[in-house]
C-alpha positions in Angstrom: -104.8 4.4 71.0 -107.4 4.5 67.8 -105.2 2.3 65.7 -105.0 -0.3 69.3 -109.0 0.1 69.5 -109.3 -0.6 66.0 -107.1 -3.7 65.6 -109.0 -5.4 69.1 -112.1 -5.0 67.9 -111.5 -6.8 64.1 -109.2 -9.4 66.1 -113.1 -9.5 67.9 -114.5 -10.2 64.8 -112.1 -12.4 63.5 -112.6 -14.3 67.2 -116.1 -14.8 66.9 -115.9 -15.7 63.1 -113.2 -19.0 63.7 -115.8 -20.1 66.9 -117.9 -20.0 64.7 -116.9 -22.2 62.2 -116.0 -24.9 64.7 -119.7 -24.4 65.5 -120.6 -25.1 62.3 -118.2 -28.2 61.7 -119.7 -32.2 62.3 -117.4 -32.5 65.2 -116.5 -29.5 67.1 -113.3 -31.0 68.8 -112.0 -32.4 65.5 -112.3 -28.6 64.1 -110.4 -27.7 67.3 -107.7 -30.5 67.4 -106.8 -29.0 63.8 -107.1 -25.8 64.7 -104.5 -26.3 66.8 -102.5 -28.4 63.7 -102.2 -25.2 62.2 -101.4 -22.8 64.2 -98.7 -25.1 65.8 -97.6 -24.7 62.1 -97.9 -21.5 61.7 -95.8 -20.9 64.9 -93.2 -23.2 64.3 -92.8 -21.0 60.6 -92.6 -17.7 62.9 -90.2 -18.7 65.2 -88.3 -20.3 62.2 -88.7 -16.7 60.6 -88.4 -14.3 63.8 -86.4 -16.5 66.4 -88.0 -17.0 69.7 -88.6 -14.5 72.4 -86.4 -13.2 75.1 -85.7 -16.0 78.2 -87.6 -13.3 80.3 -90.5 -14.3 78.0 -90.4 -18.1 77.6 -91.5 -19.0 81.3 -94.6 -16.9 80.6 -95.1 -18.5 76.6 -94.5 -22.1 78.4 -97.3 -20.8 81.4 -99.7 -19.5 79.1 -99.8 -22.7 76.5 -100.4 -25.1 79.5 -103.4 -22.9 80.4 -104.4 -22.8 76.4 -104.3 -26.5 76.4 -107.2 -26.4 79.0 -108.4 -24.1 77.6 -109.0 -25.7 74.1 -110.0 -29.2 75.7 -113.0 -27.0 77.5 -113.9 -25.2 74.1 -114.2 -28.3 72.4 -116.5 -29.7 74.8 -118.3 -26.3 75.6 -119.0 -26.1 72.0 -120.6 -29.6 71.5 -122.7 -29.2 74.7 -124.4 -25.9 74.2 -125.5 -23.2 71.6 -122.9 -21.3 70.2 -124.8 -18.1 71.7 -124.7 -19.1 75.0 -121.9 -20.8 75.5 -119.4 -18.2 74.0 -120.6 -15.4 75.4 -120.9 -17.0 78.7 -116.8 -18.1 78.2 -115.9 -14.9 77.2 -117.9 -12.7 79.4 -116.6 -14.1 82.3 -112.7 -13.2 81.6 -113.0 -9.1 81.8 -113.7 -8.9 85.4 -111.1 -11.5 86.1 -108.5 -9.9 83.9 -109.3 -6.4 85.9 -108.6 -7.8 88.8 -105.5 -10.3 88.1 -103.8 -7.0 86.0 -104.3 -4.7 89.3 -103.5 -7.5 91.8 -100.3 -8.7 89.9 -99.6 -6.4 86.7 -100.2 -3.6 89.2 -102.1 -1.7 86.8 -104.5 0.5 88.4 -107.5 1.6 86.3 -109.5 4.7 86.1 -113.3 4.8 87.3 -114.4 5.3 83.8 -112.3 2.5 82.6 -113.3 0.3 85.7 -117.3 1.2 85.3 -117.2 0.1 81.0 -115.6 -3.0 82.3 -118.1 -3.4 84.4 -121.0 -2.6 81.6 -119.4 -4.6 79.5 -119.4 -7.9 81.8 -123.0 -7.1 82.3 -124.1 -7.1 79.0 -122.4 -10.3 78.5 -123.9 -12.3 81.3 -127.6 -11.1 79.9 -126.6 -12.2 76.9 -125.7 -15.7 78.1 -128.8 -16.5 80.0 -128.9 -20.1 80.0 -131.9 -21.3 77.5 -134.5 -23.9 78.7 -133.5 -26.6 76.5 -130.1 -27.1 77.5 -128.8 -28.4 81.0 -126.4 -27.5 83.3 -123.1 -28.9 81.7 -122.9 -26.7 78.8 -122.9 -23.4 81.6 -120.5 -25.0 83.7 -118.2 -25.7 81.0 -118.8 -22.4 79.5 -117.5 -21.0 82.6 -114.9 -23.3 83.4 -113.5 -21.7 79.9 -113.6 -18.8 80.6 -111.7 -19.3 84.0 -109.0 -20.4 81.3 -109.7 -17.3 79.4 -109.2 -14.8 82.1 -105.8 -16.8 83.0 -104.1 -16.9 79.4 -104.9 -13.6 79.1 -103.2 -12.5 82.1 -100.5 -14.3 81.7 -99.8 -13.3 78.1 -100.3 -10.1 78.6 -97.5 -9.9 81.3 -95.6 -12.2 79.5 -95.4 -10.6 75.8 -94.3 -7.2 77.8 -90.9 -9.2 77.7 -90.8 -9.8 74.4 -89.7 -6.7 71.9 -91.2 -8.7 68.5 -95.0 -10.1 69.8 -94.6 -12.3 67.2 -91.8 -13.8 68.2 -93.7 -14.8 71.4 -96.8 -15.9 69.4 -94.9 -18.2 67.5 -93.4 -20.1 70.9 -96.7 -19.9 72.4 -98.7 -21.9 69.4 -95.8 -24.0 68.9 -96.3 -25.2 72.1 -100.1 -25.3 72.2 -100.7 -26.4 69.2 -98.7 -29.1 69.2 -99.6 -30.7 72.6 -103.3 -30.3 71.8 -103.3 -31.8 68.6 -101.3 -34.8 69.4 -103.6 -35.2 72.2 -106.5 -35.3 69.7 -104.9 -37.0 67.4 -104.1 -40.2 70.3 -107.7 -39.7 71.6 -109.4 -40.4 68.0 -106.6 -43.7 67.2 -107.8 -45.2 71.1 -111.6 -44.5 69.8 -111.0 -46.1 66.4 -112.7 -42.7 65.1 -112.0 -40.7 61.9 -112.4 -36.9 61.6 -114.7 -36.2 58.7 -113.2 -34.2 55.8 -115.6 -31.3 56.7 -114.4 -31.0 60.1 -110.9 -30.6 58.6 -111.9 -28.2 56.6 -113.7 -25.6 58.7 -110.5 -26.9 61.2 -108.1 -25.4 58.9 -109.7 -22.0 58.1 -110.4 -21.6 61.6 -107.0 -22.2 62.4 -105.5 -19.3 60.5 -108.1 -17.2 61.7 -107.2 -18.1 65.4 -103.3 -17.4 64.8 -104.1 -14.2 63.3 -106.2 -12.6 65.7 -104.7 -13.7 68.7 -101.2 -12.3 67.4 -103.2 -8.7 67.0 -104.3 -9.4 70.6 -100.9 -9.3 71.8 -99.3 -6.5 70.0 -102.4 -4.9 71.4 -101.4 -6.0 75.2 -98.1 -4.0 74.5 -99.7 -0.8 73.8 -102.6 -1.0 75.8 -104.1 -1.9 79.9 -105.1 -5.4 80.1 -108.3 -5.1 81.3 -109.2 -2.3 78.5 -107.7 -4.6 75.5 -109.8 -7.7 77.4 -113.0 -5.8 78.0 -112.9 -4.3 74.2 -112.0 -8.2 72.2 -115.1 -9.5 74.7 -117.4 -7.7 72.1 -117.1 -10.6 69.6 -119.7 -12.0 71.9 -122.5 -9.6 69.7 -120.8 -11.0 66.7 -121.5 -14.4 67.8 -125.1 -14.0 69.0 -125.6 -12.7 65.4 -124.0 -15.7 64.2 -126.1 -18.3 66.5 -129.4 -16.8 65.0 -128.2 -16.9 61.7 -127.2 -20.7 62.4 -131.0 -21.0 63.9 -130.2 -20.7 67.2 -132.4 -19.0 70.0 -132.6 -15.3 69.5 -134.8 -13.1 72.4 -135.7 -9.0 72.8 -132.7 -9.7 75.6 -129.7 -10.4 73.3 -130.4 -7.3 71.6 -130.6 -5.3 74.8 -127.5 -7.0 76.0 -125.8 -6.0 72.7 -126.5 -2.8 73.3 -125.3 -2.9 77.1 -122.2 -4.4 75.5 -121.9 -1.6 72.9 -122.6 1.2 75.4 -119.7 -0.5 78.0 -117.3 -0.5 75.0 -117.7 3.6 74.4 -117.2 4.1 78.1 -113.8 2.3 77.6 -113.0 3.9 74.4 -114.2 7.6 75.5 -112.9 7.0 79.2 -109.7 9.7 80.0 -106.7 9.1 81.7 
């Protein structure tokens, strides 16, 4: 369980890290549009490498990269509305609950009260931390959410549906094959109709993030095979202090609150960790 905890919480800082730089780029949906160039690349080369997962798998790998389509349209937009500390704690923060209760409504994976009550903390901590600052509106919070609604469902999904799949990687590779492809083609169409060019910049911090993306959501679901949904959910959600770091270093808004929400956050994960079953 150490090695599981241990390889969530860098594919946490790896998350927070490739947000990050599609933060920083010109044009936050040309960094995600080739973002999701690469790892449609990348997944392609795995399932070139590994073959493709089981048919019990695919319907859940087709599934989860429709909802990861949405998913990256809203980040995009999330990302060029808002702060990257409110907005990406605010999408992230609202997947745990949603996980808890989609992995013991479907997954039928019951948890214990310890588990249940870090999950709980955890969420908490989030929400302080994505208090809504006075000099942006209502869109960027409602698209923040509607991200995370995404979150909470691609998670689910893959979760259930790697548990098919002996080699995660195998099911990694189909899933960003798929994702990757439809989302940058539909970036690509978007920016001929809108005679617009990506700068080279963009591209750039696009690419790096890309690699990051692939890697750390791979690690994610090996994770899912050796650990409760909700747990390996609640635990990756901590990249959310990474990114508030990262939002004050970039000059964003930093408050006594984020640092007493990072430590909710912190305090939620060590009830997970500690929590026996």
């Amino acid at each position: 369980m150490l090695v599981v905890i241990a390889v969530v919480l860098g594919a946490a800082v790896g998350h927070a890290a490739w947000n990050a730089l599609a933060k920083l780029a010109p044009s936050p949906r040309d960094a995600v549009a080739t973002i999701n160039a690469v790892v449609a690349a990348i997944g392609i080369a795995s399932l070139v490498v590994v073959g493709p997962p089981p048919a019990a798998a695919i319907a859940f790998a087709v599934g989860s990269s429709a909802i990861h389509v949405a998913y990256n349209l809203l980040l995009g937009s999330s990302l060029a509305a808002g702060e990257l500390g409110q907005v990406y704690p605010l999408a992230r923060g609202s997947a745990p609950l949603l996980v808890a209760i989609g992995a013991l409504a479907i997954g039928h994976e019951p948890l214990t009260t310890f588990e249940l009550a870090g999950v709980v903390v955890v969420a908490g901590g989030i929400a302080l931390l994505a208090r809504p600052q006075r000099d942006h509106g209502l869109r960027a919070v409602l698209l923040a959410l509607a991200t995370g609604v995404t979150i909470a469902g691609y998670s689910l999904t893959d979760g259930l549906g790697v548990r098919h799949s002996p080699d995660p990687f195998a099911y990694a590779g189909l899933l960003f094959a798929l994702e990757g492809s439809v989302v940058a083609s539909v970036s690509a169409l978007a920016a001929r109709r809108a005679h617009t060019r990506p700068e080279v910049r963009s591209l750039g911090l696009g690419a790096a993030a890309g690699v990051l993306s692939y890697a750390t959501y791979a690690a994610v679901l090996w994770a899912q095979q050796r650990a409760p949904l909700a747990v390996v959910s609640a635990l990756r959600e901590t990249s959310v202090v990474i990114a508030a770091l990262a939002g004050a270093i970039m000059g964003e808004a930093r408050g006594r609150s984020r640092v007493v929400a990072a430590a909710i956050v912190a305090a939620g994960v060590a009830v997970i960790v500690l929590a026996p079953r």
